[in-house]
N, C-alpha and C positions, 0 to 999 in steps of 0.2 A: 488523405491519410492512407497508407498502405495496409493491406492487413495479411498480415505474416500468415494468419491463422486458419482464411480462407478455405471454404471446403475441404475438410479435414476429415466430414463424415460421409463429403459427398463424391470425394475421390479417391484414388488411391494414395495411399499414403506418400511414395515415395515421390509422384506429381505434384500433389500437393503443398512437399516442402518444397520443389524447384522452381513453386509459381512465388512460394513466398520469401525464398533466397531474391529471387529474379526483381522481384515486386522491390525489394529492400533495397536492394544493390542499386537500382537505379533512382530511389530518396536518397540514399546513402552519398549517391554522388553528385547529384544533382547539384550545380554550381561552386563545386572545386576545381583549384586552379593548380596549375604546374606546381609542385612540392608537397601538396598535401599529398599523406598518408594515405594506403591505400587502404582501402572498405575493409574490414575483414572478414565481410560477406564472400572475398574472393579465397579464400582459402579455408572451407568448412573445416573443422574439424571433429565430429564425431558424423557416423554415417546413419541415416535412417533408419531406426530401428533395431537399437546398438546403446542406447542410454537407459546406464544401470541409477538403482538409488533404493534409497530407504523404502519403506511401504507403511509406518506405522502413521497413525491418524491423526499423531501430533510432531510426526518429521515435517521439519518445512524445508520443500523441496527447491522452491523459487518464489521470491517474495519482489511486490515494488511498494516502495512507502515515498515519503519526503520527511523531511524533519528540518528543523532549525526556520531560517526567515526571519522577517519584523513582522512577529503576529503575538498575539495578545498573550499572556500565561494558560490562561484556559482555553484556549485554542491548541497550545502547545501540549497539555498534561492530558487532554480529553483523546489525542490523534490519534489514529490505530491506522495500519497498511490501508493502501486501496486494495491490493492484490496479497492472496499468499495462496497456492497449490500447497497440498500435503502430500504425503507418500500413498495413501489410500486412496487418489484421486480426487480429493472435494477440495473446492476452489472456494475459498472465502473470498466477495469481492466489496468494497462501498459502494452504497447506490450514490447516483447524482444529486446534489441539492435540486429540488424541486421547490421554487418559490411559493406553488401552492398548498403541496402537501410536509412540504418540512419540518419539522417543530423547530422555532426558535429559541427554545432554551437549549437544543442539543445539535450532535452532527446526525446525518441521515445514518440511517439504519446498513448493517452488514447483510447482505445475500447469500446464499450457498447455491454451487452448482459442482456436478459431478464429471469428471472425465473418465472414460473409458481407457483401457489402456493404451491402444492406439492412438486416441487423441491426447494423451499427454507424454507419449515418445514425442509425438511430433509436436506439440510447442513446446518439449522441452531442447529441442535438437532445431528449432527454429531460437529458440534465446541464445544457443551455444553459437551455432552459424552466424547464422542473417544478423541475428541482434549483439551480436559482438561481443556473448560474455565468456564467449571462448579466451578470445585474446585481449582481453580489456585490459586496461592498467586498473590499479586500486582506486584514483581517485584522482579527476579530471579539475583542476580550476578552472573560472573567470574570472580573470582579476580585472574585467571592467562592470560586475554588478557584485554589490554588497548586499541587498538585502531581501534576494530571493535563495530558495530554498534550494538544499539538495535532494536529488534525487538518490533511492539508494536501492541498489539491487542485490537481491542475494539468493544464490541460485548453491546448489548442494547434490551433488549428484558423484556417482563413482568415478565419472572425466573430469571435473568442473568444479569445484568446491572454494568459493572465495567470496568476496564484498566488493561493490563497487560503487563509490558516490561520484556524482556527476552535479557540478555547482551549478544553477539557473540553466536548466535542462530546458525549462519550456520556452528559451529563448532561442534555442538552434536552430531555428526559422526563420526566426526573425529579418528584416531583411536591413535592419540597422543597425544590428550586431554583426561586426566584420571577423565572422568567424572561417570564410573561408580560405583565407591563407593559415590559420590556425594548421598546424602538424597533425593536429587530432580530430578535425572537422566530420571525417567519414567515420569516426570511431562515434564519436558524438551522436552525430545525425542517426547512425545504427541503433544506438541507443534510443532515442527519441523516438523512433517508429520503435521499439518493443515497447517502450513504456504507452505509445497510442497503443498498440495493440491487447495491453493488458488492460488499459484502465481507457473508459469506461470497459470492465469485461462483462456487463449486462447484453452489450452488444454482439458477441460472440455466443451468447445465448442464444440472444437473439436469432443470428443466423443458423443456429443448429448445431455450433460445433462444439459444444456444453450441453449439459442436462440441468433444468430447472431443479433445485429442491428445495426452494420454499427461503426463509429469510431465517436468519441466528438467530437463535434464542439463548443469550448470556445464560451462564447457571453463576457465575459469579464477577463482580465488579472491583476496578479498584477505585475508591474515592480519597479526594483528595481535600481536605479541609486547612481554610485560613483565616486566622478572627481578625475581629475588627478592618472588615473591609466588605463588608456587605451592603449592597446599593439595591435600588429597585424596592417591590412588593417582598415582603418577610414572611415567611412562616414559620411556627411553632415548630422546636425539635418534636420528630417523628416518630423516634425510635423509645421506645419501651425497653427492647432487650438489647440497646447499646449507646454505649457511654460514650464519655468525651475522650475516658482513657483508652477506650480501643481505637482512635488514631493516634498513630505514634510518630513519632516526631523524626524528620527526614535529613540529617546532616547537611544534602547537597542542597535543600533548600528551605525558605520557609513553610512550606506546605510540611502538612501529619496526614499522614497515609493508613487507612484500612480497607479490609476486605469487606464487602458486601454478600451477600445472596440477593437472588432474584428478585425476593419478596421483601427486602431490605430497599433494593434499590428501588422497587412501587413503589416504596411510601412515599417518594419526593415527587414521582410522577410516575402517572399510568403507562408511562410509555418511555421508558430509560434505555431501550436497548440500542441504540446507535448512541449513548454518554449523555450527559447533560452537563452544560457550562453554569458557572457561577449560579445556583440555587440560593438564595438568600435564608438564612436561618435565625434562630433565635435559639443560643443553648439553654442548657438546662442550666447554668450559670447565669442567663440573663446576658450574655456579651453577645453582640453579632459575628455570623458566622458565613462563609461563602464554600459549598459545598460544590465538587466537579465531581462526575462519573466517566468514567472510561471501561468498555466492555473487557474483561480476559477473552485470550482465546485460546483455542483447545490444550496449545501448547503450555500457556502460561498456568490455565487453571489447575490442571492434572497433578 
């Protein structure tokens, strides 16, 4: 796996994005054949040190999530980004499932880490270059898998400002997916090393080229409730100071939607801050109930 991001604090800047141009370019092309596209790693387009953008603590600067797939509803309603940078520099990212510390009613927990401004000129000028969202199109098919996820990148900046989905991203490796006579294979494959390189981005902590600050703490949730479809271990509604009538009822789907607080969200479980899937309930009507959390974040809650 390439990493765009490398020494960022440990060299000079402008080195450092040509190790990770250099690094890209050569995944990027790594078994393309006559016709494919070229990288767009070969033709940077903003210079080091040169990316302007917002600064406020709920702009989001460059985000990578997935959405869609054959995966469950509360799978789907609970999902929150793996990555998002803000304009203030703090990096929300998801931790990895950990089989032993994970809780099984929820997704793993969101991290924070801080970029200085040096270090997020330079991934943000290594996403525009090397990672190709300079020059991306909107939205890449494969029309040979149906039921993996898109990838979707969204990057915001004074050069750069647009969306990009990319359909079964984590197959661009694959070496039985014939994507390299694909037109788009180096555009692809650029993609596929930025999103390794953001996600896991504990890793990049790891090496230094982030600042640890500790793990999110939700101040507020969205929950999503569905009756009569409650399976498993039940427990008694929780809430005292809310009702069945503050989830309100969601047009685009079956689910009724409200807002939590923190200490709302404890009461289903001590530990709700990476969301919790299907919680089995019992309303205060007696009908069963299937309750999901999903964390806000800074942007959403504000």
């Amino acid at each position: 796996m390439p990493n765009l991001y490398r020494g960022a604090r440990r060299l000079p800047l402008v080195v450092s994005l040509l190790l990770g141009w250099l690094a890209l370019s050569a995944c990027a092309g790594a078994g393309s054949q006559p016709g494919a596209s070229a990288s767009p790693a070969a033709s940077p387009t903003v210079a080091p040190g040169s990316v302007g953008h917002s600064t406020g603590a709920d702009d989001v600067i460059l985000r990578a999530e997935q959405a869609g797939g054959f995966t469950a509803p509360a799978f789907q309603i609970t999902r929150v980004p793996e990555f998002t940078l803000y304009g203030d520099g703090t990096v929300l990212y998801q931790l990895p499932y950990d089989p032993d510390d994970a809780s099984p009613i929820g997704p793993p927990r969101l991290a924070m880490a801080r970029l200085d401004a040096e270090q997020m000129d330079a991934l943000l000028a290594v996403a525009i270059n090397a990672g190709g969202l300079g020059s991306a199109k909107a939205q890449y098919i494969n029309p040979l898998v149906a039921d993996a996820p898109d990838t979707i990148f969204t990057i915001s900046t004074d050069e750069v400002t647009k969306t990009v989905a990319a359909q079964a991203l984590s197959m661009a490796d694959d070496p039985n997916n014939p994507d390299a006579t694909n037109p788009d294979a180096a555009a692809i494959k650029a993609l596929k090393a930025l999103y390794d390189t953001l996600v896991p981005f504990g890793e990049q902590v790891a090496r230094g080229n982030a600042t640890d600050a500790g793990l999110y703490e939700p101040t507020t949730y969205r929950a999503t409730l569905q009756e009569g479809q409650a399976q498993g271990e039940m427990i008694d509604w929780p809430w005292a100071d809310l009702t069945l009538d503050a989830f309100v009822s969601n047009p685009d789907s079956s689910f009724r939607i409200a807002t939590l607080t923190a200490e709302q969200a404890k009461a289903l479980s001590p530990t709700p801050e990476g969301g919790l899937f299907d919680i089995a309930v019992v309303g205060p009507d007696r009908v069963p109930y299937q309750i999901s959390l999903r964390p806000l974040l800074p942007e959403e809650a504000s």
